[in-house]
C-alpha positions as CSV (number, residue, x, y, z in Angstrom):
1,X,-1.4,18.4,-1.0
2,X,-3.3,15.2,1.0
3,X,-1.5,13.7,3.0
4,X,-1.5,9.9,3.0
5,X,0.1,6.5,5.3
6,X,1.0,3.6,3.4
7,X,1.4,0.1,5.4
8,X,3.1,-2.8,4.1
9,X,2.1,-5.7,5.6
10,X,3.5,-9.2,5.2
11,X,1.5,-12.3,6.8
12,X,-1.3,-9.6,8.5
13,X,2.2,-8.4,10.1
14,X,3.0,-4.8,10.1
15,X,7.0,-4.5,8.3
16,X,7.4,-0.6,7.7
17,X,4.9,2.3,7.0
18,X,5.5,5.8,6.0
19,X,3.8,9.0,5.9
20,X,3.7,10.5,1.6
21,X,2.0,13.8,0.4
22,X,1.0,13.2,-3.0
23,X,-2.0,14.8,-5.5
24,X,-4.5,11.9,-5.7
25,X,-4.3,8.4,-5.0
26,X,-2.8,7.4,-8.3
27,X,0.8,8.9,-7.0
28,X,0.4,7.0,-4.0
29,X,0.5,4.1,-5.9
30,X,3.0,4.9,-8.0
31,X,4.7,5.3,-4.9
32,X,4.3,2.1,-2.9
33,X,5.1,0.3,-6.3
34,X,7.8,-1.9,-6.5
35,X,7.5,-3.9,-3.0
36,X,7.9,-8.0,-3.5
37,X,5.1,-9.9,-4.8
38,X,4.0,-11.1,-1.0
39,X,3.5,-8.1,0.6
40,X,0.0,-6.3,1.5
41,X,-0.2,-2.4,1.1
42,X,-3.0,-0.6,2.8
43,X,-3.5,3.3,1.7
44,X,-4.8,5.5,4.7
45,X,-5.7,9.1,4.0
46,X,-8.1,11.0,6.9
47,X,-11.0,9.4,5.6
48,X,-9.8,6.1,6.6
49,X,-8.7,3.1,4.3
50,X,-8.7,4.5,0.7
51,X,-6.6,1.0,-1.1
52,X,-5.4,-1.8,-0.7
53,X,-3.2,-4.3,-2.8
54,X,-2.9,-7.3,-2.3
55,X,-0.3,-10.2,-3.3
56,X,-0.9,-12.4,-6.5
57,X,-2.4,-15.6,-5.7
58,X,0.4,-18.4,-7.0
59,X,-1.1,-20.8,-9.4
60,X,0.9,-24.3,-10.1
61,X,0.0,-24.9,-13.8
């Protein structure tokens, strides 16, 4: 199974990574899921950067 590094970054500031095996990237995401609304998560695999999410941008209606 690939391995993959998620890092969560708040601010351009690393907070915490981790290493995950998972099929395809789809599982990856299903794994870095569920982090606040303001933090950045870069997927890595061996190929280099394979994701990214980024926050919501807040809208004042």
């Amino acid at each position: 199974m690939p391995k993959f590094r998620i890092l969560y970054l708040r601010h351009n500031v690393l907070e915490q990574s981790e290493s995950v095996e998972a099929p395809d990237i789809l599982g990856v995401i299903k794994k870095a899921s569920g982090r606040p609304s303001d933090v950045t998560v870069e997927i890595w695999s061996d190929k280099g950067r394979v994701g990214i999410i980024r926050p919501s941008p807040v809208t004042n209606h």
